[in-house]
C-alpha positions in Angstrom: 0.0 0.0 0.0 1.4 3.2 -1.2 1.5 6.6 1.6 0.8 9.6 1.2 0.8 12.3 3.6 -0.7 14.9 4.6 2.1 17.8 5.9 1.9 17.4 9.6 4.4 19.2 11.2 5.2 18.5 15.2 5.3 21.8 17.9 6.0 22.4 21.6 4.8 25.7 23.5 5.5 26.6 26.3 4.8 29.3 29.4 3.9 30.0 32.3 0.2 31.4 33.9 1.3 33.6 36.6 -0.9 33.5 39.7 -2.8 36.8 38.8 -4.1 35.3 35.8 -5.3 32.2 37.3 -7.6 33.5 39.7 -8.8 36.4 36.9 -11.8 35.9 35.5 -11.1 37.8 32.3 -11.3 37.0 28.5 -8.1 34.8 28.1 -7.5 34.1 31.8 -7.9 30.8 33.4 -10.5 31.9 35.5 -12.4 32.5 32.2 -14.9 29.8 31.0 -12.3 29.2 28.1 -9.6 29.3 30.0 -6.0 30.1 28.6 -4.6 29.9 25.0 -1.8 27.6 25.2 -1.4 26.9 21.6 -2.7 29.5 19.5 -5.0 28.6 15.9 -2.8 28.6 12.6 -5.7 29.5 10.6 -8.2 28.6 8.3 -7.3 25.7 6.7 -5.4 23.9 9.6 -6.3 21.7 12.9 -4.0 21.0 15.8 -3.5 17.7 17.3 -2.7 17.5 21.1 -0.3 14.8 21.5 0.5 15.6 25.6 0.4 18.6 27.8 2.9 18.7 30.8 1.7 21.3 33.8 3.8 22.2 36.4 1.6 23.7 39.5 5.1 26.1 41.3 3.5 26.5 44.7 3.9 29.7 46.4 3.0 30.6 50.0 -0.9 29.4 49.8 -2.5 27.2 48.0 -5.8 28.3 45.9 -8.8 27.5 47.0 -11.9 27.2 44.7 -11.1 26.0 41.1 -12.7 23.1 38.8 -11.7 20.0 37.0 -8.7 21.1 34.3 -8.8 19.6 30.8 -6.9 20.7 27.5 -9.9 22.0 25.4 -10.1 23.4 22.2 -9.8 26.9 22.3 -12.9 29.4 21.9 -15.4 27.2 24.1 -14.8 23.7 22.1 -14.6 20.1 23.6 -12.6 19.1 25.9 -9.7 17.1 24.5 -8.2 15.0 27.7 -8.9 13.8 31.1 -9.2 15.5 33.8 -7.5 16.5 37.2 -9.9 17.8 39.5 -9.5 20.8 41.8 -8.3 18.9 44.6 -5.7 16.6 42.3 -4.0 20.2 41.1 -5.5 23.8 41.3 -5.7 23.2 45.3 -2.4 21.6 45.8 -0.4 22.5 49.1 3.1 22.0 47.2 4.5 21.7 44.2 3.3 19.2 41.6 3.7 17.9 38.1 0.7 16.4 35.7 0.4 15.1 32.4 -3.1 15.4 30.3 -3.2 13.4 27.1 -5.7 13.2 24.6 -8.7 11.1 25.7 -8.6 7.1 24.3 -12.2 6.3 25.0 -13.8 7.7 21.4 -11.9 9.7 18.5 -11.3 13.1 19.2 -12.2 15.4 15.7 -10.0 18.1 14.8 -11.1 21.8 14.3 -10.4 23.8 11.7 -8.7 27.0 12.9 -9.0 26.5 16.9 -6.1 26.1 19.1 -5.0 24.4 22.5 -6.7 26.3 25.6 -6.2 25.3 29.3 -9.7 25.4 31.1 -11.0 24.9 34.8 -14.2 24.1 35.2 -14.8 27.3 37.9 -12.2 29.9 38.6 -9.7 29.7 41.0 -10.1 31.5 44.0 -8.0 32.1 47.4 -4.8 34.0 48.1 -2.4 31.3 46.5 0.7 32.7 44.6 1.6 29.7 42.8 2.2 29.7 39.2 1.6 26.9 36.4 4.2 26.3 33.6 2.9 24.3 30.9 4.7 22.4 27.9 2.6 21.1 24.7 3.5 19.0 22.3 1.4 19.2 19.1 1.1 19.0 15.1 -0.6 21.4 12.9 -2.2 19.2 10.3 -3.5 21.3 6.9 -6.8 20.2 5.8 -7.4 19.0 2.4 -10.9 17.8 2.2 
């Protein structure tokens, strides 16, 4: 059988969420109900695959209180992509702490034409916590041409 293939070129992003945007409710903000861009879209025409998301919860004097389940989503409001960790499993740690969320293995997961990688709690954050998360994504960016 003869392959052909589609470009599909392989990413990482990373950053880090400082503390005042996780408890901020604000367009973009992980207290938002779409949470934070991680990997932006690349356009019309292309879809991004999650292939793993490393988060790193720096803890920092208090720990949050508050806070939902956290999932990889597709950016803009879209499904949620992964597993999750609830609030008590991350946000509400009391030291630091390291997760990984991979794409889920229960159904297929369909890509979205010009939608990126965003990182979403199910309820914002709350509390006086300082901590920070860092976050590392690997991806592709597949081009669409159906």
């Amino acid at each position: 059988m003869a392959t052909t293939g589609l470009p599909a070129n392989e990413f990482y992003a990373e950053g880090t969420i400082s503390s005042a945007d996780i408890t901020d409710t604000a367009v973009g903000k992980l207290g938002h109900a779409n949470g934070v861009v991680l990997v932006p879209a690349y356009g019309a025409g292309k879809a991004v695959e999650l292939i793993s998301a490393l988060l790193i919860l720096e803890f920092d004097t208090a720990a949050y209180t508050g806070g939902g389940n956290t999932s990889i989503n597709i950016s803009g409001g879209g499904a949620v992509l992964t597993g999750v960790a609830t609030a008590a499993q991350f946000i509400q740690q009391g030291a630091d702490i390291m997760i990984q969320l991979v794409p889920l293995a229960t159904t297929y997961l369909t890509l979205t034409d010009n939608k990126g990688l965003a990182l979403v709690s199910a309820s914002a954050p709350t509390g006086t916590g300082k901590g920070e998360i860092h976050y590392r994504v690997s991806y592709r960016v597949h081009t669409n041409q159906l």
